[in-house]
C-alpha positions in Angstrom: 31.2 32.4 11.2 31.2 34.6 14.3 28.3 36.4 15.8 28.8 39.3 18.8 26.4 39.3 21.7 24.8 42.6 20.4 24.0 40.9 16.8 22.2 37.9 18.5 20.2 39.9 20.8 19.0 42.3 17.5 18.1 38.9 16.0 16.2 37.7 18.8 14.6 40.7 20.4 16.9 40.4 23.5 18.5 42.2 26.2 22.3 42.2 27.1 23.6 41.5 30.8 26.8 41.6 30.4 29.5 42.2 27.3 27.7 43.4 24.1 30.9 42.5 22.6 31.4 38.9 22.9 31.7 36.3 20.2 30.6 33.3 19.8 30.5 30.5 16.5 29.4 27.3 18.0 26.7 26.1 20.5 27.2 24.2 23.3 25.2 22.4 26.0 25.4 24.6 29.4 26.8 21.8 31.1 29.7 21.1 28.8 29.9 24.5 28.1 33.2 25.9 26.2 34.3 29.4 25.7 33.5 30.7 22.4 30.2 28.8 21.9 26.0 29.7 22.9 24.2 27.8 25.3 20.8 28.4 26.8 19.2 27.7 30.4 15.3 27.2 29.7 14.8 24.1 32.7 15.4 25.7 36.4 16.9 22.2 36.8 20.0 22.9 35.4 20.6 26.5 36.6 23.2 25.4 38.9 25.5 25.0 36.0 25.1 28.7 34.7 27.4 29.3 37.7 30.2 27.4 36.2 29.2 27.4 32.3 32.6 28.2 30.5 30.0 29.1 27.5 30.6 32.8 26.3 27.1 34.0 26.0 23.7 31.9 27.7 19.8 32.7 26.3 17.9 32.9 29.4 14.2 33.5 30.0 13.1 37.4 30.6 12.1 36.2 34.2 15.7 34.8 34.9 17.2 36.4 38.1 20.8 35.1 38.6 21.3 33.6 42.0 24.6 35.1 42.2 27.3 36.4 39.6 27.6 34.4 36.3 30.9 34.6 34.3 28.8 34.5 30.5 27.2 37.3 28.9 23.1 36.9 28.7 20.8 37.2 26.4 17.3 37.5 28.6 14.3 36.6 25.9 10.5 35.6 25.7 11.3 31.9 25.5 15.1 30.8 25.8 14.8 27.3 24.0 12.3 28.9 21.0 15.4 31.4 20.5 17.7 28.7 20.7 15.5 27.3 17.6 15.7 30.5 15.8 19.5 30.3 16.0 19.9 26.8 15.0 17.8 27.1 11.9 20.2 30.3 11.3 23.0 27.8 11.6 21.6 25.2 9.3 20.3 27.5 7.0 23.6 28.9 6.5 25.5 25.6 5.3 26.1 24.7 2.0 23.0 23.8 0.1 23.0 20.4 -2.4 22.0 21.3 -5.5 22.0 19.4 -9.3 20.4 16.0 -9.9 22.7 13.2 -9.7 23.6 11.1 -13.1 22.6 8.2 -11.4 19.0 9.6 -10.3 16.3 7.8 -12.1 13.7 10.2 -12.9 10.5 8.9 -15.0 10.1 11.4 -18.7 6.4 11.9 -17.2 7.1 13.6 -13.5 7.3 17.4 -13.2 10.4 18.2 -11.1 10.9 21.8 -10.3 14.4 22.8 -12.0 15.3 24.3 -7.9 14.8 20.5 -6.6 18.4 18.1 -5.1 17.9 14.7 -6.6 20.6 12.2 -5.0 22.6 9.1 -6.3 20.4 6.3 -6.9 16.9 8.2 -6.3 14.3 7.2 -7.6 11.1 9.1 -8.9 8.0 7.2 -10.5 5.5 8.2 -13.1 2.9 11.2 -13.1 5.1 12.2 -9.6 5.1 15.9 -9.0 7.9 17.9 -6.8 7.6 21.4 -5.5 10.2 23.8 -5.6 13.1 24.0 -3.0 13.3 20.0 -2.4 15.6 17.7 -1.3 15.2 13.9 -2.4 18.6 12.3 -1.1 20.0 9.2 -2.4 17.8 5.5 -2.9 14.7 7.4 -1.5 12.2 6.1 -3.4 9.1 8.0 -4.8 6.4 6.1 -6.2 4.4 6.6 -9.2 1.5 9.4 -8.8 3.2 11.0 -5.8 2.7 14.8 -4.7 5.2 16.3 -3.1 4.9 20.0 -2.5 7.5 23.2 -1.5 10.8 23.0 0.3 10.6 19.0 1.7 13.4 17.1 2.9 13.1 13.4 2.0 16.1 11.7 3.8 17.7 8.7 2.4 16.2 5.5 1.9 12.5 6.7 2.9 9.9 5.2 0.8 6.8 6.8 -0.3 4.2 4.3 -2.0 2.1 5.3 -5.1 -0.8 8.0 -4.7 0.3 9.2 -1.9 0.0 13.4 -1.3 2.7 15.0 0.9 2.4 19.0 1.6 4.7 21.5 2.0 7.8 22.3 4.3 7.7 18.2 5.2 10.5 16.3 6.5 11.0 12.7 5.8 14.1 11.1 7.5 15.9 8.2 7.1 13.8 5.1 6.3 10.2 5.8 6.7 7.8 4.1 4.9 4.5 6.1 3.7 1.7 4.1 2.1 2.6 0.9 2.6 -0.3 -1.8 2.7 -2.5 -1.7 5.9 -2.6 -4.6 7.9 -5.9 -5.8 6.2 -6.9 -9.7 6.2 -10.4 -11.2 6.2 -10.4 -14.8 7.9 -11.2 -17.8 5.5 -11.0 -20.9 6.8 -8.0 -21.6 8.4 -6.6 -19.1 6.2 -6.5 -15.1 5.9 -7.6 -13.5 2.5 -5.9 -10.0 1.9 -8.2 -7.0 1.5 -6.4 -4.8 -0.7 -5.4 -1.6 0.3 -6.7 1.0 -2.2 -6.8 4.4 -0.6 -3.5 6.2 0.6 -1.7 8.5 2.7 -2.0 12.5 2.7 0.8 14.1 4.9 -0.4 18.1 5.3 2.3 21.0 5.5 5.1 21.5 8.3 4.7 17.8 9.4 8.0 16.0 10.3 8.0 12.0 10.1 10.9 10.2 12.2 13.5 7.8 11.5 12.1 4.2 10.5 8.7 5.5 11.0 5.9 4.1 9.0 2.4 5.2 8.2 0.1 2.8 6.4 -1.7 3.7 3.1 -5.8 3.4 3.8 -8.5 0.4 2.8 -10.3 3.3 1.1 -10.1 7.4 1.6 -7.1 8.6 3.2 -4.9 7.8 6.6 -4.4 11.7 7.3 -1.3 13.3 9.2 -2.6 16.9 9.5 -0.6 20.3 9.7 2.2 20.6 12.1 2.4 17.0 13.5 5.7 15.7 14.8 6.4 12.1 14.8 9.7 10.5 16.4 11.5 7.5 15.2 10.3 3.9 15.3 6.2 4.7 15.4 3.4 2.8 13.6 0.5 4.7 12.0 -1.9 2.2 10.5 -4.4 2.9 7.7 -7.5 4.9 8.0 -5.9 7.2 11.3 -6.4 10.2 11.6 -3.9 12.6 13.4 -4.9 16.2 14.2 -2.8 19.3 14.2 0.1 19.8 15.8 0.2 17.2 17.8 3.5 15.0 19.1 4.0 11.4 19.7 7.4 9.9 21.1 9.5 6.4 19.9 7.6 3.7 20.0 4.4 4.8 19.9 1.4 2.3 17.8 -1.8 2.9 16.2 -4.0 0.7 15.3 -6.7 1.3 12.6 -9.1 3.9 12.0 -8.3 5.5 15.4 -9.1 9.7 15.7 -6.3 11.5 16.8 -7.5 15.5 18.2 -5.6 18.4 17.9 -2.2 19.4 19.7 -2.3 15.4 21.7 1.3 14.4 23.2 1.5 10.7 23.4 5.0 9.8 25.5 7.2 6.7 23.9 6.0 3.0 23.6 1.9 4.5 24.3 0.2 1.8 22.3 -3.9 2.6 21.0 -6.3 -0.1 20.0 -8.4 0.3 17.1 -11.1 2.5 16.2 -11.0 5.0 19.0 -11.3 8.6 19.6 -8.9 10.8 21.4 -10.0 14.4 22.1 -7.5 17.3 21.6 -5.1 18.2 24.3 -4.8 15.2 25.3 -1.5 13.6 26.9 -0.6 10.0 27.2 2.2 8.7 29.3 5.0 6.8 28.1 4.1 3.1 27.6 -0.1 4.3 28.5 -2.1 1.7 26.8 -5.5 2.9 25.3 -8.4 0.8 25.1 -11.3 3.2 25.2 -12.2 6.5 24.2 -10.4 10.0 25.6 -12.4 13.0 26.1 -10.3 16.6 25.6 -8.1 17.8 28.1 -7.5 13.9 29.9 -4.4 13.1 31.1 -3.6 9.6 31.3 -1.4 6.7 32.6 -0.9 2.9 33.0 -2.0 0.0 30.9 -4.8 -0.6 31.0 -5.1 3.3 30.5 -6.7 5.4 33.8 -6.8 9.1 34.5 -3.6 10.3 35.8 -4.7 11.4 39.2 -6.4 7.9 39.6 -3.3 5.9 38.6 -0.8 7.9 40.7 -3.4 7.5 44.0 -3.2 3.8 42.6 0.4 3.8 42.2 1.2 4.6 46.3 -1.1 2.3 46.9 1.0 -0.5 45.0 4.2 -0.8 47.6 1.8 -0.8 50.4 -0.4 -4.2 49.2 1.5 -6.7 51.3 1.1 -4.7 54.4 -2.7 -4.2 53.4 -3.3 -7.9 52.4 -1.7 -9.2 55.6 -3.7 -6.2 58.1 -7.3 -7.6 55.9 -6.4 -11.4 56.5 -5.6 -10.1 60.5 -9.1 -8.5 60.3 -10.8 -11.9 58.5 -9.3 -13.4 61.8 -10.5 -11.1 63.9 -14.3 -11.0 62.5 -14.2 -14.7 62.4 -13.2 -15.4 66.0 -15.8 -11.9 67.5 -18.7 -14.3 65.4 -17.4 -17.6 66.8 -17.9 -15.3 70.2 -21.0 -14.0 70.0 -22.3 -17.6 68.9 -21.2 -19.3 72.2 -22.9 -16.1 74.0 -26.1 -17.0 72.4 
């Protein structure tokens, strides 16, 4: 499907510089660009390339001011790479929709499945389960008995979600999480290590995405809680009784150990690692691979392992390449002291 300059920019709120009239029906990334396709510029970085782009049209920031002439028409918005959102959800929503349950689909006689719901090959939904309107369960997802799934969710295939557990609306599971497995709960005994059992479970709140292999374990008691508007990458460990707060991101890799509080609109990078039982204030960032022993008040940015204030570990950090110069100039100044005493000794 093709889309003029002119349309896009009605869609978006934008202004045209340059041909109203151009098409475009693919995107394209502005260093590969290819005419006939979108791209965007939102990271000053890469402007160099708008130069050369062979893109049609480019979304650029309202404060953009070429450097000199670019071949592609723009589109100047309020935030380039939002837009770019806007469109791609255009583009997605506009595919063919699945629809239908599969024969193959197991679905217990005592769930309540909204007649609008995609229910794949080989899916399987449990006992007492519940599924809002608008949903997506793809093929050998599993859905456990007394599950809750609300509105318009995307459960990818092969994700697992454990028995009691509460997801909310506009949620998307991808490929191969886990949601309510067993917290990793044992009570020593002996040589030995007794299970505690893990009786509470996992309540996911609306607009929350969960990445690929990602797994978030069920509770002791209560709930582990992933609240509105949370992102999650691929590959991250949520164990039971966390707490994660609105809106806030974490990258690959990142672990949680229990009963750790998680504030509001936090960005952890990839491989940040928390112990147990700690607090983290809202705003807060962690750099990649930061690892968190204590608690975080809001607003802290923070680095290293063990976990300082950023401005702290980067005055550490220039310090770091400079220790074998420093180590030899203090045993030169040992030598130094040692020989003025020796001195002043033989003076006396």
């Amino acid at each position: 499907m093709e889309f003029s300059a002119q349309q896009i920019a009605n869609f978006l709120n934008g202004t045209i510089e340059g041909n109203p009239d151009a098409k475009v029906c693919n995107f394209s990334k502005i260093e590969e660009g290819k005419p006939g396709t979108l791209t965007f510029l939102a990271n000053p970085k890469y402007e160099h390339y708008i130069y050369q782009t062979e893109a049609t049209i480019v979304l650029v920031n309202n404060d953009f001011t070429p450097a000199q002439p670019v071949p592609a028409t723009l589109i100047k918005v309020q935030n380039a790479y939002a837009s770019l959102a806007m469109l791609l959800n255009m583009a997605e929503q506009s595919k063919a929709q699945k629809s239908g349950v599969a024969s193959t689909a197991f679905i217990a006689a005592s769930a309540r499945v909204n007649d609008s719901v995609y229910i794949g090959n080989f899916a399987y939904i449990g006992e007492q389960v519940t599924i809002g309107k608008g949903c997506k369960i793809y093929p050998y997802a599993y859905i456990g008995d007394n599950v809750a799934i609300g509105d318009n969710c995307v459960v990818y295939p092969h994700v697992t979600v454990y028995h009691d557990c509460i997801i909310g609306n506009n949620c998307t599971l991808h490929a191969g999480a886990v949601i309510g497995a067993d917290g990793f709960g044992f009570a020593p005994e002996g040589d030995s290590y007794k299970k505690i059992p893990q009786l509470g479970n996992v309540v996911i709140e609306d607009d929350v995405e969960i990445g690929a292999n990602t797994t978030i374990d069920r509770a002791v008691m209560d709930s582990t809680v992933i609240h509105r508007g949370v992102k999650l990458d691929n590959l991250i460990q949520i164990a039971h009784n966390v707490e994660i707060g609105e809106n806030t991101v974490m990258a690959s890799q990142v672990g949680i150990a229990g009963s750790v509080k998680v504030g509001k609109h936090c960005m952890f990078g990839g491989q940040v690692g928390l112990a147990g039982h700690l607090k983290i204030g809202d705003h807060v960032n962690l750099g990649a691979q930061a690892g968190v022993i204590s608690d975080i008040k809001d607003g802290e940015t923070v680095l290293g392992a063990p976990a300082i204030n950023a401005r702290g570990f980067m005055r550490s950090s220039a310090i770091f390449n400079r220790l074998p110069e420093v180590y030899r100039t203090l045993g030169q100044l040992q030598r130094e002291v040692e020989q003025l005493k020796k001195e002043l000794n033989n003076q006396q």
